[in-house]
Chimera marker file (.cmm) of the C-alpha trace (Angstrom):
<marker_set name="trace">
<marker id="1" x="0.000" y="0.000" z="0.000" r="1" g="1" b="0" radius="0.5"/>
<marker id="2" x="1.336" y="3.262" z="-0.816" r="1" g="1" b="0" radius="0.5"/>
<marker id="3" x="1.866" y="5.673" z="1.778" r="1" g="1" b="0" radius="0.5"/>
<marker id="4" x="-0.276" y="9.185" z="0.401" r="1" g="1" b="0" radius="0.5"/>
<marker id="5" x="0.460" y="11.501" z="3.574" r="1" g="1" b="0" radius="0.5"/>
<marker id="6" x="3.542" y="13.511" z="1.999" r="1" g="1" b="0" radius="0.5"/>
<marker id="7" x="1.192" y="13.899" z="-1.186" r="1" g="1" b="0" radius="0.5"/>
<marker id="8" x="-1.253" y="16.629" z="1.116" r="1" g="1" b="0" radius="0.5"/>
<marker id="9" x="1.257" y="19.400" z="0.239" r="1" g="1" b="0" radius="0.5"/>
<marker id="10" x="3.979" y="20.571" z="-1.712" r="1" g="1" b="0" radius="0.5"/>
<marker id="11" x="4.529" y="17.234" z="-3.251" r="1" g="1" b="0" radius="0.5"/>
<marker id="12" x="1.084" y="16.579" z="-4.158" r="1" g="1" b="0" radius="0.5"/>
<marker id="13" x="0.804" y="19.665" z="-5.886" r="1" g="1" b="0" radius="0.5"/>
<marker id="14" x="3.884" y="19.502" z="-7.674" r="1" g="1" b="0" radius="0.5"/>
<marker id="15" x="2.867" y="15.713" z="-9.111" r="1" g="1" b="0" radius="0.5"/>
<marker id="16" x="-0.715" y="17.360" z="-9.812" r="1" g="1" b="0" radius="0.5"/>
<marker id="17" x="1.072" y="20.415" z="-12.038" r="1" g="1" b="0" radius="0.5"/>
<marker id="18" x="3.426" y="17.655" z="-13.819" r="1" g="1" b="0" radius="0.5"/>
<marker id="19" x="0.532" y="15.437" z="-15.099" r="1" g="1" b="0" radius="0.5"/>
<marker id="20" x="-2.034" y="17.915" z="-15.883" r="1" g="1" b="0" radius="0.5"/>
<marker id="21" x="0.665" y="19.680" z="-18.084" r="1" g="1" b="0" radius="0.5"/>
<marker id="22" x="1.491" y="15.720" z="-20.186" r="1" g="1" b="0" radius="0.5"/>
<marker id="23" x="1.400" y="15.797" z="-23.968" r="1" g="1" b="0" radius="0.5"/>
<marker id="24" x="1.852" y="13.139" z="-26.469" r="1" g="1" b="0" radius="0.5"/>
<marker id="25" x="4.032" y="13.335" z="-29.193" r="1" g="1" b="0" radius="0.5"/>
<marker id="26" x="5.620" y="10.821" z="-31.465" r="1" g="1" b="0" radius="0.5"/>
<marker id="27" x="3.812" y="8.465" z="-29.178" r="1" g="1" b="0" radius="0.5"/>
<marker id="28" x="5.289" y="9.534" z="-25.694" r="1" g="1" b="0" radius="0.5"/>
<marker id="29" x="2.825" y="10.791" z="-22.908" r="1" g="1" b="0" radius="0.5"/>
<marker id="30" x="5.332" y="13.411" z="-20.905" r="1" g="1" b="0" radius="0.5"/>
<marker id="31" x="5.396" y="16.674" z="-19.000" r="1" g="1" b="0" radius="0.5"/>
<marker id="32" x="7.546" y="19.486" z="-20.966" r="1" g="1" b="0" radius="0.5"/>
<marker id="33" x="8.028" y="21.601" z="-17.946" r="1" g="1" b="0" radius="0.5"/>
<marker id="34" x="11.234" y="22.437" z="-15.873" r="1" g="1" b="0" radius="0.5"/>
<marker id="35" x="11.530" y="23.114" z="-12.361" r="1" g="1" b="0" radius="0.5"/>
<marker id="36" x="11.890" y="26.744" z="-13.247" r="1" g="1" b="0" radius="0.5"/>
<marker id="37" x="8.285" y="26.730" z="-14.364" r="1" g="1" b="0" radius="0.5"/>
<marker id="38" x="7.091" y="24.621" z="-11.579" r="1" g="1" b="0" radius="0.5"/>
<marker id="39" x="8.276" y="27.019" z="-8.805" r="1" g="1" b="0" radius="0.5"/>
<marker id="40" x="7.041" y="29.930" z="-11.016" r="1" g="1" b="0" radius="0.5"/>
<marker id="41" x="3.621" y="27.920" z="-11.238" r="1" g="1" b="0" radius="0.5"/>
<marker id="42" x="3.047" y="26.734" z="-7.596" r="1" g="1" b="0" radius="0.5"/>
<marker id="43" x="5.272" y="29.807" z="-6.142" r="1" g="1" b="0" radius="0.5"/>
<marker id="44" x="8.396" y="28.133" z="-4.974" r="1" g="1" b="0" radius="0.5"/>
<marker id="45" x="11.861" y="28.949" z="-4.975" r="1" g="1" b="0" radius="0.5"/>
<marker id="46" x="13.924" y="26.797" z="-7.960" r="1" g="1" b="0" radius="0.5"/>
<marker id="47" x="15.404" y="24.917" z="-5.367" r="1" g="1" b="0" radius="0.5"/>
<marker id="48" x="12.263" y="23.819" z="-3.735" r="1" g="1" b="0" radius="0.5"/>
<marker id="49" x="11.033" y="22.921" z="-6.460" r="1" g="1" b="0" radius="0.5"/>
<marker id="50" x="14.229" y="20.775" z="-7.551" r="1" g="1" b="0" radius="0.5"/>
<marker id="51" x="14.014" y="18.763" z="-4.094" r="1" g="1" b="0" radius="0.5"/>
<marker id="52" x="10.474" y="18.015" z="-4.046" r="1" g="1" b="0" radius="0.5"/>
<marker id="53" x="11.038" y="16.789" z="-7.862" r="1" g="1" b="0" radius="0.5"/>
<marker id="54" x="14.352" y="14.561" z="-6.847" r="1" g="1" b="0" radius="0.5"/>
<marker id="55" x="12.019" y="12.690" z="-3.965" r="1" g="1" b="0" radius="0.5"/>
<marker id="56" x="9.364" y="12.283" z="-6.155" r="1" g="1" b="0" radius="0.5"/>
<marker id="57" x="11.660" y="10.622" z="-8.915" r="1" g="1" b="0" radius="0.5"/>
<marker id="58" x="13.453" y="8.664" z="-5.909" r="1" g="1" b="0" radius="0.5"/>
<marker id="59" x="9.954" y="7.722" z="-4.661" r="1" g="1" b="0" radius="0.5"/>
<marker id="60" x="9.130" y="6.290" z="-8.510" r="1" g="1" b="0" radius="0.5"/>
<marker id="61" x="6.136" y="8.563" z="-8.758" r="1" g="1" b="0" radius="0.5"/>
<marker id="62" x="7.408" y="10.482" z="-11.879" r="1" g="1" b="0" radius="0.5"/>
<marker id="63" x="10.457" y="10.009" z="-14.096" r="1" g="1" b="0" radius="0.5"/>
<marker id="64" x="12.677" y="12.271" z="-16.141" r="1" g="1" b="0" radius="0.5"/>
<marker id="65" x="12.915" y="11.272" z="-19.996" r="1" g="1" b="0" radius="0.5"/>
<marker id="66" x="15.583" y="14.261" z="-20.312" r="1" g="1" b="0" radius="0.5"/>
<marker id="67" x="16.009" y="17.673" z="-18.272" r="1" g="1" b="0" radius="0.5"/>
<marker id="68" x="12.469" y="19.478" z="-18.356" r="1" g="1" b="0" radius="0.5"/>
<marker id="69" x="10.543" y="16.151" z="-19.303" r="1" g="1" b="0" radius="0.5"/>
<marker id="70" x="8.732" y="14.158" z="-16.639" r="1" g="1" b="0" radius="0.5"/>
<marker id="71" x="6.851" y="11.285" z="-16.798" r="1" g="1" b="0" radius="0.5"/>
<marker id="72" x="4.162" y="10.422" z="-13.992" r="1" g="1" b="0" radius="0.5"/>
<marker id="73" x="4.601" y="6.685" z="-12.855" r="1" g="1" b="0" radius="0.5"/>
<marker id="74" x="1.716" y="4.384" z="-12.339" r="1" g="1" b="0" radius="0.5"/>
<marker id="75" x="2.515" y="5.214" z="-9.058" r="1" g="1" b="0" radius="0.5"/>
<marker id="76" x="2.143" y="8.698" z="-9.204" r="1" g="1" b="0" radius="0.5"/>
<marker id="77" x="-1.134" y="8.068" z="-11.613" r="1" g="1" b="0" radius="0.5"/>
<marker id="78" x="-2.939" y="5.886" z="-8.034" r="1" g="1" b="0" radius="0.5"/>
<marker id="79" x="-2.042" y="8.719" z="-5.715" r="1" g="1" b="0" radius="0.5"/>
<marker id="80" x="-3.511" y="11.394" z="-7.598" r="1" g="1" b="0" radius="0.5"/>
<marker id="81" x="-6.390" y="9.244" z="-7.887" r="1" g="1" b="0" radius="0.5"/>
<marker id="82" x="-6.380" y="8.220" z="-4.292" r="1" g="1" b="0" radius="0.5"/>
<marker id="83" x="-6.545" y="11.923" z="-2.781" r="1" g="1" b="0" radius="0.5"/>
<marker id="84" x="-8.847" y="12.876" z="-5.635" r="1" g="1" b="0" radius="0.5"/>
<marker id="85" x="-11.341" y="10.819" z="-4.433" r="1" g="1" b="0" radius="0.5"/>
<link id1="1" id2="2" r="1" g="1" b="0" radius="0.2"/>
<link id1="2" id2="3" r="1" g="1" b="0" radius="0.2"/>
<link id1="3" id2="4" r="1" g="1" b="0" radius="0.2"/>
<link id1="4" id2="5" r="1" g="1" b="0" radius="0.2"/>
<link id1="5" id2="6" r="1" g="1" b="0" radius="0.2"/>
<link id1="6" id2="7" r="1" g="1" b="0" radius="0.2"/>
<link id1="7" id2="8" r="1" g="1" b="0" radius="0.2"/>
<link id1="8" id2="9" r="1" g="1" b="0" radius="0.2"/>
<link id1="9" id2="10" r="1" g="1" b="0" radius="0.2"/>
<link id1="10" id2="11" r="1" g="1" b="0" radius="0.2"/>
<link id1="11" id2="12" r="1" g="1" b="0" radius="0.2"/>
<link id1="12" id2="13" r="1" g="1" b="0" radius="0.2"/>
<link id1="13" id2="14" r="1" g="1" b="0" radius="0.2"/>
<link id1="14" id2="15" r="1" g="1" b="0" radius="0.2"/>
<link id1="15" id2="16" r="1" g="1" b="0" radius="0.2"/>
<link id1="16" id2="17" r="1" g="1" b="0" radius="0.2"/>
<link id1="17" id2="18" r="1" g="1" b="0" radius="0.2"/>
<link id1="18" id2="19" r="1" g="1" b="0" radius="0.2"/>
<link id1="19" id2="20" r="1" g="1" b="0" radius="0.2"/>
<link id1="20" id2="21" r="1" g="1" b="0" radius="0.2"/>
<link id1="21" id2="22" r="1" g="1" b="0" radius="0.2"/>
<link id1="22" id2="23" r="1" g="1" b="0" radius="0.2"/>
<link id1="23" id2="24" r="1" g="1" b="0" radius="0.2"/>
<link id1="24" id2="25" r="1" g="1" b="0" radius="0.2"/>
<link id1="25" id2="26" r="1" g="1" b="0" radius="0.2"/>
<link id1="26" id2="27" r="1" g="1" b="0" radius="0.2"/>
<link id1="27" id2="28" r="1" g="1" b="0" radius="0.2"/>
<link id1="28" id2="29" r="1" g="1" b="0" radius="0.2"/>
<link id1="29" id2="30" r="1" g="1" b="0" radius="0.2"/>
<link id1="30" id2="31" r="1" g="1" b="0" radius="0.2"/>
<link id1="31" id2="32" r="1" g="1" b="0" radius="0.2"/>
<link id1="32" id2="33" r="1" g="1" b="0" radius="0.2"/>
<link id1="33" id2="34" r="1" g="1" b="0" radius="0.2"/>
<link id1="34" id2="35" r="1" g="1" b="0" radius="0.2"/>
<link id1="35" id2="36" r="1" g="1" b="0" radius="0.2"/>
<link id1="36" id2="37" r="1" g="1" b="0" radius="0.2"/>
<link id1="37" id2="38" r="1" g="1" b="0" radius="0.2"/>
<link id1="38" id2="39" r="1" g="1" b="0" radius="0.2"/>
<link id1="39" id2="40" r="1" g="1" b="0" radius="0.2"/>
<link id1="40" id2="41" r="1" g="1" b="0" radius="0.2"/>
<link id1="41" id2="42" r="1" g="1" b="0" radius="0.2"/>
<link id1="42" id2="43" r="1" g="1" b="0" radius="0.2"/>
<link id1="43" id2="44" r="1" g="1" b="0" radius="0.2"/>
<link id1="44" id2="45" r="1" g="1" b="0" radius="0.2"/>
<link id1="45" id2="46" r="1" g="1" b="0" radius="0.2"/>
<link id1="46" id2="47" r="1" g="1" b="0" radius="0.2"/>
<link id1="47" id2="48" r="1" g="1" b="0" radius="0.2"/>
<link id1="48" id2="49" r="1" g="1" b="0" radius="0.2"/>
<link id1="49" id2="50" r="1" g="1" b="0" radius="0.2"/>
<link id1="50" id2="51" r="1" g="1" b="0" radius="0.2"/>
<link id1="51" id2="52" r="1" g="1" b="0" radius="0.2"/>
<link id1="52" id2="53" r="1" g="1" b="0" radius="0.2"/>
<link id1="53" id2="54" r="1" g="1" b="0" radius="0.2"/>
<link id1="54" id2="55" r="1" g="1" b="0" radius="0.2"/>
<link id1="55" id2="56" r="1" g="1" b="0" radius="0.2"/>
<link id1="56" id2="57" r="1" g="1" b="0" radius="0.2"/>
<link id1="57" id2="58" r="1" g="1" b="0" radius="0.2"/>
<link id1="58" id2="59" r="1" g="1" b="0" radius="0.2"/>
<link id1="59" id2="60" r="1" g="1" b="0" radius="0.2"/>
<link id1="60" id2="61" r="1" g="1" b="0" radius="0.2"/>
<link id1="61" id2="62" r="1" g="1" b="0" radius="0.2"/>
<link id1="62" id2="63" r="1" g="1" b="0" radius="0.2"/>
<link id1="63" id2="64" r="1" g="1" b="0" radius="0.2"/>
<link id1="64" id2="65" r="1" g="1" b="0" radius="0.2"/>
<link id1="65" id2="66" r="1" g="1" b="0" radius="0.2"/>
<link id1="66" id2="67" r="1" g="1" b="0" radius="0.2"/>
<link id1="67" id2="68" r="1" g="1" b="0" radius="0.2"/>
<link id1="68" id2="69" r="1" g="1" b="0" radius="0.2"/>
<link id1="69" id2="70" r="1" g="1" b="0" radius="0.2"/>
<link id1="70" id2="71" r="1" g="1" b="0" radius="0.2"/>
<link id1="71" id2="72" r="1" g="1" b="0" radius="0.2"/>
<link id1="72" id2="73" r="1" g="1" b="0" radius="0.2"/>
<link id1="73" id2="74" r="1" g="1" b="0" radius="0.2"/>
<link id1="74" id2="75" r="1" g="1" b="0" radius="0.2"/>
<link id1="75" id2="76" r="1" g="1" b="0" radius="0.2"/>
<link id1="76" id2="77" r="1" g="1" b="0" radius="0.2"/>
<link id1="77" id2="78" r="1" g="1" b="0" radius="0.2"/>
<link id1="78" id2="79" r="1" g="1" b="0" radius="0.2"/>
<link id1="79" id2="80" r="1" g="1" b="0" radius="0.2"/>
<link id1="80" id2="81" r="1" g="1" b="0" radius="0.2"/>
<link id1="81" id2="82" r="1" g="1" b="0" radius="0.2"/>
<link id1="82" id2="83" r="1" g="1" b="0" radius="0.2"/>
<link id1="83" id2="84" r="1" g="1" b="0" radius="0.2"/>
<link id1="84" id2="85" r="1" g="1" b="0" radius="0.2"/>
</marker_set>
């Protein structure tokens, strides 16, 4: 079972912003946005926004195709669901 509590804040809000921004192209579902844009978007600091990114990729809730491209996980896909219930 996958533990949702650190999702109530600053991490659930940065997975929400990465998978409501996906696209598809050439048959890949990602997220073209960097962690500039995601502090700029959710009002963090760069570097927030760089740790809370780096747990959530350690975590396996998103993954980085290349810098400024996320993928959300499975993972990531059930919590969102989860608190959006």
């Amino acid at each position: 079972m996958i533990n949702t509590n650190i999702f109530v804040t600053e991490y659930y809000k940065v997975l929400k912003l990465i998978y409501s921004h996906q696209v598809e192209l050439a048959g890949e579902i990602y997220s073209p946005v960097t962690q500039e844009e995601i502090g700029k978007e959710l009002g963090f600091s760069k570097v927030k926004a760089n740790s809370i990114v780096k747990e959530l990729i350690e975590k396996e809730f998103i993954t980085c195709l290349i810098r400024g491209k996320y993928i959300v996980t499975d993972a990531g896909i059930e919590v969102l669901k989860k608190i959006n219930l």
